[in-house]
N, C-alpha and C positions, 0 to 999 in steps of 0.2 A: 676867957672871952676872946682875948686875941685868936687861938688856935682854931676855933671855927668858925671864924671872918675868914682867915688866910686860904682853910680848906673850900669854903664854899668861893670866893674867889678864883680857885684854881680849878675847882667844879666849874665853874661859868666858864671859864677859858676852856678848857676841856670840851664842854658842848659849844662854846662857836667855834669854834678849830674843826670841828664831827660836822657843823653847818655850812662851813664854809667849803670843807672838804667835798662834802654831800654835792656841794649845788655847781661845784666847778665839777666833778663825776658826771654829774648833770648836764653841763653846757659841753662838756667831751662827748658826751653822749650823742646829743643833737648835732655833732659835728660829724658823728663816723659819718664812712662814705655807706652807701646801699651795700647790701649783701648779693644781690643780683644784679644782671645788667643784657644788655641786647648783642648780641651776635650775627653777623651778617656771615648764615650759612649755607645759603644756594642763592647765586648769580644767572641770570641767564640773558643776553640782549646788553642792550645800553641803560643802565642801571645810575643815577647821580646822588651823587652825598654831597650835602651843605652842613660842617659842622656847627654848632652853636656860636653864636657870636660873629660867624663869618659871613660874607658876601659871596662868596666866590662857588661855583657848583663845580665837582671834578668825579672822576668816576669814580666809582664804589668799590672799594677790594675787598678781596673775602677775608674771612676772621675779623674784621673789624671792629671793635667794641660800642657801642652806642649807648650814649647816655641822656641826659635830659637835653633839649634842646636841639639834638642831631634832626636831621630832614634827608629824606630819599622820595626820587622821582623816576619813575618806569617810562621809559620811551617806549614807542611800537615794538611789537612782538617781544615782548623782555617780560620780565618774573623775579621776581627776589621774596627770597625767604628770614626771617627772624627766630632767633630763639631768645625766649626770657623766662629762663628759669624752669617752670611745669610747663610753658604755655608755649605754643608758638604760632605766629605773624606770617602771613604770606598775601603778599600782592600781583595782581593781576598787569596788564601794562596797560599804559595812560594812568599812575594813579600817584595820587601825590598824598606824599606821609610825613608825619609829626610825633617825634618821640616827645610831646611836650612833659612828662615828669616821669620818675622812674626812682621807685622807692623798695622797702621793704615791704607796703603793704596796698603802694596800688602803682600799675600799670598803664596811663594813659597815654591813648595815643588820640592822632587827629585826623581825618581821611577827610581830606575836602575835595578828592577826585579819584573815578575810578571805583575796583570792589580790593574789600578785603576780607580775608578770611580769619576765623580766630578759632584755634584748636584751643582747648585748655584742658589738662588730664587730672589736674590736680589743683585745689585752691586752698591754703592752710586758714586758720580761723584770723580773722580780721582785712584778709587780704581779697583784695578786687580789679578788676580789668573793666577800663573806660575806653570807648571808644566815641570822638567827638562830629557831629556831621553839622554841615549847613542846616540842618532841619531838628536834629534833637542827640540829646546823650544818650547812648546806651550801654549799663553797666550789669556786668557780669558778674555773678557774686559764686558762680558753683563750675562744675565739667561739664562741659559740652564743646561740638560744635556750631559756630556761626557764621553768616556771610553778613557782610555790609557793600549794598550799592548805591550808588550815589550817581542822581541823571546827572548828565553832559553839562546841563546848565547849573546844577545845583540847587536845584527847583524841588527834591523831591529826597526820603531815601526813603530805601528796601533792608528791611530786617529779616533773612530767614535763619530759622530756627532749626538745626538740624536736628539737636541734641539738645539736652539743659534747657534752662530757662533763664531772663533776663529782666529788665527794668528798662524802659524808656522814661526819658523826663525832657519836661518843652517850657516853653513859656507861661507866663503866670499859672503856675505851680502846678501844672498837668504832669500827670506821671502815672503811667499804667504798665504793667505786667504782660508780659508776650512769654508764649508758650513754645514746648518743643512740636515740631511734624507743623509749621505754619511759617508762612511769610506774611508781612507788617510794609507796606507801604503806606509812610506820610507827607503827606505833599504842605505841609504848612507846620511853624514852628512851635505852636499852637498846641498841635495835637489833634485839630479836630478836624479834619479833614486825611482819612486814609482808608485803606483797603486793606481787608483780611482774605490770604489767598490759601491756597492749596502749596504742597510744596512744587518748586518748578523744576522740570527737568534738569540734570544734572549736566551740565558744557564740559568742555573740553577744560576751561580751570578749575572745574570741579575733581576732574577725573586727576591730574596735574595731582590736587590735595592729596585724594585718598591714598595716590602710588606715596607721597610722601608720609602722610603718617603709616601706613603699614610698614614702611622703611622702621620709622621709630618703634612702632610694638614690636618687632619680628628681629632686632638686632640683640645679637646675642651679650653685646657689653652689657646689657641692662639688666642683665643677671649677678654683673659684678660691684657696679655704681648705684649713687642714689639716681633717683630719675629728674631732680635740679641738675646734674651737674650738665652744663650746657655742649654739645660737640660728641655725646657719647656712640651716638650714630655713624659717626665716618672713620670708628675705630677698626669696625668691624672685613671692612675693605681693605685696610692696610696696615694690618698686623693679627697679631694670636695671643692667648692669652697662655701662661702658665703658673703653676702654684707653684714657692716656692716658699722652701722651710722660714728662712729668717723674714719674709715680707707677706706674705700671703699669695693673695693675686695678681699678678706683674702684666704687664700688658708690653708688648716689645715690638715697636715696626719693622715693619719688613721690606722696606725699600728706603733706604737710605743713602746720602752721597758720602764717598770716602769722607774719613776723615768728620762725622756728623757728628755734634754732640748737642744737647738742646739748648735752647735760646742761642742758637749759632744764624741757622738759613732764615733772616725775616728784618723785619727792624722798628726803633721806638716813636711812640708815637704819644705826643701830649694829650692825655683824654682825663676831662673833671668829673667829680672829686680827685682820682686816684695821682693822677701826676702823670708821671712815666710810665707808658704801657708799651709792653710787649706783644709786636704784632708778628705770628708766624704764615711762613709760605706756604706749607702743606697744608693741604684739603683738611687733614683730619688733625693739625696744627691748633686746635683751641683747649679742648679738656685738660690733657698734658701739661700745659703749660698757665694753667690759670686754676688749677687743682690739682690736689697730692704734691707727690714727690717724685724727684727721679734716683735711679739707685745703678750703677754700674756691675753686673751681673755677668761673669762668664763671659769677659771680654764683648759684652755690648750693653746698648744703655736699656731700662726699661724704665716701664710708669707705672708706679705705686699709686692707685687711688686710694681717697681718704674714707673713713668709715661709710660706709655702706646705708644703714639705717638714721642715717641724723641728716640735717640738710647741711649743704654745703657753701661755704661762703666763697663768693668770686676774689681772687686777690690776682692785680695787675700783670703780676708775673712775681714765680715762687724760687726766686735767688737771691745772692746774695752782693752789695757794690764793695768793692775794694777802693780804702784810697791811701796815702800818703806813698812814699819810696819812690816818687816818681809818676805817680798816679796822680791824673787830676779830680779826680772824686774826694772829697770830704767836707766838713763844716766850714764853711768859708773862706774852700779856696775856691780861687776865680782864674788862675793856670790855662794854658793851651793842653796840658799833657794829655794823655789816652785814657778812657772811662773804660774800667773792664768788671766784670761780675761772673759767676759760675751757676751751676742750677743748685738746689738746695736738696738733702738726700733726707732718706727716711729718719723719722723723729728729731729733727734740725728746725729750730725755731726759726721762723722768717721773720723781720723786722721790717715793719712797713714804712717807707719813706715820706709818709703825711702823716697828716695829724689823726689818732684814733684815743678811745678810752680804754682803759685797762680789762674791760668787759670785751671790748674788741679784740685786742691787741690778745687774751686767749681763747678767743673762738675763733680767729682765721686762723690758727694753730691747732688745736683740738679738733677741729672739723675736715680738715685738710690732711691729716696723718694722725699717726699714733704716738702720742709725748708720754711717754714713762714718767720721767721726773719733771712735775709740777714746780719743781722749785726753780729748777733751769728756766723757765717762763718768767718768774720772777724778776731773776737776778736780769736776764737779760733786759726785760723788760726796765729796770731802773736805771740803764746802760741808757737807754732810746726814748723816756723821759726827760734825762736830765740832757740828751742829745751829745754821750758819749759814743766814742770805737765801743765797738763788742768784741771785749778781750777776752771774756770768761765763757768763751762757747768755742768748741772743739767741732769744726765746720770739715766733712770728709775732703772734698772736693778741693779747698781754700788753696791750699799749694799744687792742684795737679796741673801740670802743663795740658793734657789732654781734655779736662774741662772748665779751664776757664778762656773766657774770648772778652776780646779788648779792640775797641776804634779808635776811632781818632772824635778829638770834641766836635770836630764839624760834621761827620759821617752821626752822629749821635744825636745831632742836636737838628739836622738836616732832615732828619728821619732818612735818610739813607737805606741801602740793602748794606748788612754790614757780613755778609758772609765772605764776600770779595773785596773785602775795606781791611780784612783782621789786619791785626798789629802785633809783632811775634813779643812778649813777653819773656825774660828770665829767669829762673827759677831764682835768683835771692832778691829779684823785686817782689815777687811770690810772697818769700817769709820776711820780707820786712810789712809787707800792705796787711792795713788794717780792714775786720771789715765795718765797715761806716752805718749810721744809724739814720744822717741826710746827704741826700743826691743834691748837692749845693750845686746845680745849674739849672739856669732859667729856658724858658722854651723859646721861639723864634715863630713866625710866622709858617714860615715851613713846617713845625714839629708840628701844626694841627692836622694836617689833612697829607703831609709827604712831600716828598723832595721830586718824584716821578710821576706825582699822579697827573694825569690828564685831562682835561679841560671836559668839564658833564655839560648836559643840556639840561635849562631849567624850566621849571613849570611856566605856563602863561603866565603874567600880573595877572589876570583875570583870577586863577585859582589861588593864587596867594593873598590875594586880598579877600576872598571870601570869607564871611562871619561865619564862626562855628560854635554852636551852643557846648556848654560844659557842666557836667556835673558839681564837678570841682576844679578851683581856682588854680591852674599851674603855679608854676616858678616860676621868676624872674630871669631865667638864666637865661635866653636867647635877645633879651633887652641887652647883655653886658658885650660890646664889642670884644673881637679877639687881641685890636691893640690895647683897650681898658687892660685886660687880664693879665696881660704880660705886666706891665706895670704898676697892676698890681699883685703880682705873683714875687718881682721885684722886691716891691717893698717889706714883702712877707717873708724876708731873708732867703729866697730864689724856692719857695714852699709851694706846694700847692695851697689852692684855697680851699674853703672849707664853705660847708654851702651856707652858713648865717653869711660866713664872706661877703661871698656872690651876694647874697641878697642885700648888703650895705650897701655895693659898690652899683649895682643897679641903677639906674636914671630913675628921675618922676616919670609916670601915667604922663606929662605932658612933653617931656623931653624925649621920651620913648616913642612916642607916637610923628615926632616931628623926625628921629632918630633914625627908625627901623619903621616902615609901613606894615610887618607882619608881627608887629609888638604885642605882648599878649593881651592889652586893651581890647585886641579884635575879638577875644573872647566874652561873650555872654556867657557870665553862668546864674544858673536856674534852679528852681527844686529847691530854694532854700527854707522855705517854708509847707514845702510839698510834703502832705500824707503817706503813710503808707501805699505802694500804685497798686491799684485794683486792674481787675480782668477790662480789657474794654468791651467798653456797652455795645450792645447790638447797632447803634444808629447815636454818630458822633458829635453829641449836643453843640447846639449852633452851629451844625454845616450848612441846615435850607437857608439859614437868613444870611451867614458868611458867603457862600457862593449867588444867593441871588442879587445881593448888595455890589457883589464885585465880581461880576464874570470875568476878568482878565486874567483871576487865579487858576482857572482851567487853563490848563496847554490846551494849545492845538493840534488836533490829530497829526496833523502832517509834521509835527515837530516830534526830535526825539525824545522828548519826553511825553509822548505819548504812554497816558496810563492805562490801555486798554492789554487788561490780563487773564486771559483764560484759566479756570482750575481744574483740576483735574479729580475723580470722586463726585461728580454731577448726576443727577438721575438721567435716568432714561429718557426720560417723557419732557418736551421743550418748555425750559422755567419761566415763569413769568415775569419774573428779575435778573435779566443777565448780568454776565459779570463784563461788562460790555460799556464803551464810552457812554454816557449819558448826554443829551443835548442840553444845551442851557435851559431852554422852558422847563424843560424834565427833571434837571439834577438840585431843582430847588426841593422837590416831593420827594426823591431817590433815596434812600437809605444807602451806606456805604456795600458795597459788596461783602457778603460774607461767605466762607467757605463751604460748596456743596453745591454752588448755582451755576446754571447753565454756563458754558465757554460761549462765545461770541460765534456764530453761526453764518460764512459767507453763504448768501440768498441765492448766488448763482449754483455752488459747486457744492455747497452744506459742507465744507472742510471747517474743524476747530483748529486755528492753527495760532499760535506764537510767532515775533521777530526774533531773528539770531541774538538779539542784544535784549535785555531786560527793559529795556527805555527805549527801544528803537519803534518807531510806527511800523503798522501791518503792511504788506505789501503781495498783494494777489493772492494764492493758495498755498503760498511754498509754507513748507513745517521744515527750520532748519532746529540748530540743535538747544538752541534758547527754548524750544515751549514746554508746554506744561503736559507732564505725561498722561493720556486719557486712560485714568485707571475707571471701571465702572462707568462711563460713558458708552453709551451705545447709538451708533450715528447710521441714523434710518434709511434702509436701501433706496435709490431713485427709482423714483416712479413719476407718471404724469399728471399725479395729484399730491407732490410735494410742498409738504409749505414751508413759508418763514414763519414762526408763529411767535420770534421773537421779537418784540418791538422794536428795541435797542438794537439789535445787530449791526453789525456793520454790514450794507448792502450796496454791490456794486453800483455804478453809473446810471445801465444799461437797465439797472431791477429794483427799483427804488417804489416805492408808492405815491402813488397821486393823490392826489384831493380824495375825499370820501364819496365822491361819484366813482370813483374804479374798485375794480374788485379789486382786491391784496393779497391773493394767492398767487403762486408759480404755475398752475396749471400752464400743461404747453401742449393741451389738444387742440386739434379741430377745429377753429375759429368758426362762429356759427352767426345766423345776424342776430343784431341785439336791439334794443330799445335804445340803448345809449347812439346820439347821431354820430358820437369819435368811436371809431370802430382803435382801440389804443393798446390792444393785443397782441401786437404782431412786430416781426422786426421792423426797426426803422429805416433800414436800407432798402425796401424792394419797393420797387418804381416799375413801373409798365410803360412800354414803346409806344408811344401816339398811335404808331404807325397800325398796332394790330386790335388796335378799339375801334368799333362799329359805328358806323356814321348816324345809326337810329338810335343813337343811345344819347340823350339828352341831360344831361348832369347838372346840377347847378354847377358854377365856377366859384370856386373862392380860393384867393390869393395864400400858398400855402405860407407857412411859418416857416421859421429857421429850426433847425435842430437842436441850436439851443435858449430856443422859447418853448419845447417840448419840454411839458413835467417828464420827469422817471415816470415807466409804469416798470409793472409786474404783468407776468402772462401770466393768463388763466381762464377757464372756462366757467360764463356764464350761466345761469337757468336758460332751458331751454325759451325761446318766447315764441310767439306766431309770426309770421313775416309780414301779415299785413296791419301790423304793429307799428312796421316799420315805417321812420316820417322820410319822404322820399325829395321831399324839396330843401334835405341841407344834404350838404358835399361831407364825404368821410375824410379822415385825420389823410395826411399826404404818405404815411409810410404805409397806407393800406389800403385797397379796394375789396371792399365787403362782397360776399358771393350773394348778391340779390342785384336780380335784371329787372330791368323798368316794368316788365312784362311779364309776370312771373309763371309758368308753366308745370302742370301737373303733372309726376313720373311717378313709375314703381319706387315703390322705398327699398333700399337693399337690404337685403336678409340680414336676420340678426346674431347672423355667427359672424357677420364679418364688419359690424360694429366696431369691433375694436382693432381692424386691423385696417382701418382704411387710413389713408397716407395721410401725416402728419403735414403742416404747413412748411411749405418750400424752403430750403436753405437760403443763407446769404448768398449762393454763388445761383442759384435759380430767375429767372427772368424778374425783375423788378415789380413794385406793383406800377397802378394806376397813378399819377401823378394829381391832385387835386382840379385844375384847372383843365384836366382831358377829359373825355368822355369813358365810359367804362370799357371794359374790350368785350368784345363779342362771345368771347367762350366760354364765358361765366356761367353758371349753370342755376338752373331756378332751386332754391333750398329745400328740403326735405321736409315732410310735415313738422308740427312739432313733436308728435312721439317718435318720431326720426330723427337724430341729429345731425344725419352721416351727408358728408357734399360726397360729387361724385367726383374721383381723382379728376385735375387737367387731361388735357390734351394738347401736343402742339401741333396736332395736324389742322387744320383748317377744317377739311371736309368730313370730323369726327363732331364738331362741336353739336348736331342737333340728336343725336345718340348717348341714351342712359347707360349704365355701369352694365348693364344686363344686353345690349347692342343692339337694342329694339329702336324704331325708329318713331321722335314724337309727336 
């Protein structure tokens, strides 16, 4: 009886030992860092980085590693690129970005100014790309490309769809589906107020993308890496590949400074989770050194990428710290001496200097090179557990004078360039140094952002404080000040943290908010109870009673956010819906625009045209490189029976329509008399000299108007009518004296071939007309029957005026 009490007793301790094992496995787990991370790998212009936790803006260096929390700002004429992982990031200038989270299975960013672009070539199964605006989330679940624009004010965004497809989500729980070959402008966060376009012409940061991703499909490293590994692009420039028997694919640059060996020309830099990162100088300075191995080959170094087919996990930098003999590297020392380390060679376990789980600790090994012996991963592995030296690992490099490099603790900890800081080393400090499992120094204020960098320009307050809706809730980690983290990086026995860490150390939502004004509070997130998102509806439920309740939510034309957008793919024949501003009375009835309807139609020149900027208002006829390309639109030759037959159009000054007493055509014939007493056809400049009207012409006088108490017309030609129709006791509009004499006289009608070529009404630079308050001028000539419509040209001669077209005398 005793004997199986005892056994199932030891049975019970057995399984919670297996439990407890289990759940701390578990909470290692939630600690590893990300497997991916961001890359700042094309600069161009004045470029600013703000890292997590800090205040301070300074400029952007290339290779830079970005993790959650990091921020970048494009001044005029500038451009920066990102890579993360399959996917890559590129910003246009003026545009303001937010790494707000950056995991294994999503990639959120924040664009509250400015456009961005997002390539993605590759998405594995659970993983997605968020992008967050003033107006809605939009998340990326497949490959494609996409643009995100965001107006000036942040009134508005534009979703186009190059490639792939996507998901928007807005407030109380709107969420609908946008397709590829379409742009998406929402002007409210709602959702229910936007416009479905046509795609828009491609600009010049269009053009900018595509040279860059053909760069990436057309580069020939990508024959020999996975297409994760980040940097494989700028190999191709500066260096060759060769195969070689003991390593496979070796890749070997070809410009290097005497005496190079790697992780030499660059320097360290604090970035979280990871700790100490390794930032290098050269352009093509990131793959190399944050994946594979490096191997000394025929007296020069090359890079050993890691398998090919599996994905590849980012690690800080792939060497190894040396410490004791004089070294100030190891567990608990706190020394002035020199921190030195070496690169790590093919099938040489790397031991990472934070906290990771045993699951980790052999896939940044496995992933990264080829390990033979599984067990060596063990054994060292229980080395870097229990936070021993790794003595049982035969390290190629450990004693070479040639690659190993060493600073000084301030050059180290300063972020420093430490290629001109080295510290010459002896070969029996060599074999006495161990190599160390923790980098026991803590970072400084410096070690976040560099000992050299230079003072950035930051976004307005205005764009920083902007709300941005969210799919999903970020992290805490830009709430945690960067002097919190030292302190508590400190107390963490000089460790990195781990990201439950960060989240302990974190302020309250009220502390945070009093703390940092761009604290993640300013986040809305939405969708949480949101449906699957459907196609959107033809016509975006509650926009008539939302816009006629509150007109202020329309921009104003003349402001940049002007929504007036052409599409291109419109019929022929003028739509009865343009895609064209709508006016307040109108835009409560208006359906949103949808794709295939007429472009916006100027009334004078009939140009479809686009502003250079996606939000910029129209401005005269100019088509710069912002519009929308007129595929299948056919824009109807001039003639003098052109119309606007578009309601909406935008219509110049000078061609607007009047009241429903005027015609609403452009006709620009022959001005004939009419019924109507405002002769309001004609230009408003021409005015007649007192001097050459007739002293038997008897006018009424009426006090003319101002020019701008004149409605807009439109020219056009009237129905014919009879002249003695015409009511002769009121005065015509002051920009025009009507061709009918008080006295009106019978002539030949001109022949009817020459109908159509009798001279059109007088230019602006042609004698003026009749001023209201004069009398008519003498040379006016009596009008033609009515099946005649034809006047007979002027004359400035005096003694022509009683003489028809034919010179017969009346």
């Amino acid at each position: 009886m005793y004997t199986p009490r005892r056994s199932i007793r030891k049975a019970f301790v057995a399984m919670l030992g297996l439990a407890l094992f289990a759940s701390a496995g578990a909470a290692f787990a939630d600690d590893d860092p990300p497997d991916r991370v961001a890359r700042l790998s094309f600069l161009r212009g004045d470029v600013s980085f703000q890292p997590a936790g800090d205040d301070d803006w300074v400029q952007a260096g290339l290779n830079r590693p970005l993790g959650t929390g990091d921020r970048l700002h494009t001044d005029g004429d500038s451009r920066v690129e990102m890579e993360i992982g399959a996917a890559t990031v590129r910003l246009d200038q003026q545009s303001s970005f937010d790494l707000s989270n950056l995991d294994d299975n999503i990639a959120q960013l924040q664009l509250t100014e400015g456009v961005l672009n997002l390539h993605v070539s590759r998405v594995f199964e659970g993983q997605s790309y968020e992008v967050d605006t003033p107006t809605l989330a939009f998340v990326v679940t497949q490959p494609g490309d996409y643009r995100i624009d965001i107006a000036p004010d942040g009134s508005s965004t534009m979703i186009t769809v190059f490639r792939g497809d996507g998901d928007v989500y807005g407030e109380n729980n709107a969420s609908y589906s946008v397709r590829s070959g379409q742009s998406y402008r929402f002007h409210d966060a709602a959702l229910n107020d936007y416009e479905v376009l046509d795609l828009p012409r491609g600009d010049d940061f269009d053009s900018w993308v595509d040279s860059r991703n053909n760069r990436y499909e057309k580069a020939v490293s990508r024959s020999y890496v996975s297409e994760e590994v980040i940097g494989y692009a700028d190999l191709d420039d500066n260096g060759g590949w060769n195969n070689e028997p003991d390593y496979g694919p070796v890749w070997y640059p070809t410009r290097v400074e005497a005496g190079w060996a790697p992780y030499r020309y660059g320097h360290w830099s604090w970035i979280d989770p990871w700790g100490w990162t390794w930032v290098d100088n050269a352009s093509w300075g990131f793959a190399p050194f944050h994946y594979g191995r490096w191997a000394y080959v025929g007296n020069r170094w090359g890079w050993c990428p890691g398998p090919r087919h599996v994905r590849p996990i980012y690690a800080p930098a792939l060497v190894a710290f040396v410490g004791g003999g004089g070294f100030g590297v190891g567990v608990g020392v706190h020394g002035g001496g020199p921190v030195g380390w070496f690169p790590l060679g093919p099938r040489e376990v790397y031991v990472p200097w934070y906290r990771t789980s045993r699951n980790y600790f052999t896939n940044v090994n496995v992933r990264n090179t080829t390990i033979i012996n599984n067990v060596n991963i063990t054994n060292v592995y229980n080395n870097y557990s229990n936070g021993r030296p790794i003595n049982n690992a035969n390290y190629a490099y450990r004693q070479n004078m040639a690659a190993v490099t060493a600073v000084s603790r301030e050059t180290f900890v300063g972020s420093r360039p430490v290629g001109a800081a080295r510290v010459q080393v002896n070969a029996a400090t060599l074999r006495n140094a161990n190599v160390v499992s923790r980098v026991g120094i803590a970072p400084e204020r410096a070690s976040f952002v560099g000992a050299n960098a230079a003072r950035g320009r930051a976004p307005s307050a205005q764009t920083l404080d902007r709300r941005v809706i969210a799919r999903t809730a970020p992290p805490p980690s830009r709430a945690v000040p960067v002097a919190a983290r030292i302190e508590a990086i400190k107390r963490n026995g000089e460790q990195p943290l781990a990201r439950t860490q960060l989240r302990q150390i974190a302020p309250t939502p009220a502390a945070a908010n009093a703390a940092n004004r761009n604290a993640p509070q300013r986040v809305q997130v939405v969708g949480g109870g949101a449906a699957k998102p459907q196609p959107l509806p033809a016509r975006a439920p509650g926009n008539a009673a939302r816009t006629a309740a509150n007109p202020a939510n329309r921009a104003n034309p003349a402001k940049p956010a002007d929504r007036t957008q052409p599409v291109r793919g419109a019929p022929a024949t003028p739509a009865t819906t343009p895609n064209a501003r709508v006016q307040p009375q109108q835009r409560a009835n208006t359906a949103p625009p949808v794709r295939g309807q007429q472009p916006a139609v100027d009334a004078k020149t009939n140009d479809r045209t686009l502003p250079s900027s996606r939000f910029a208002p129209r401005t005269g006829n100019q088509t710069p490189a912002g519009d929308v390309a007129r595929k299948g639109v056919t824009t109807p030759p001039p003639s003098s029976t052109r119309q606007a037959t578009t309601p909406n159009a935008r219509t110049p000054a000078n061609a607007r329509s009047t009241p429903s007493t005027a015609p609403s055509t452009t006709n620009r014939a022959t001005p004939t008399p009419r019924t109507t007493p405002s002769e309001t056809n004609v230009p408003r400049n021409r005015t007649v000299t007192p001097s050459n009207a007739p002293a038997e012409r008897k006018a009424p006088v009426q006090t003319p108007r101002s020019q701008t108490q004149t409605p807009p017309v439109q020219r056009a030609t009237p129905a014919p009518r009879a002249e003695s129709n015409v009511p002769k006791q009121r005065a015509p509009q002051p920009q025009y004296q009507p061709r009918t004499a008080p006295q009106p006289q019978q002539h030949s009608a001109p022949a009817p071939q020459q109908q159509r070529t009798a001279p059109q009404p007088q230019p602006r630079s042609a004698p003026p007309a009749q001023p209201r308050n004069a009398p008519a001028p003498q040379r006016q000539q009596a009008p033609p029957p009515p099946a005649e419509r034809r006047a007979p040209p002027e004359k400035k001669n005096g003694d022509d005026r009683d003489k028809d077209k034919d010179g017969r005398s009346r």
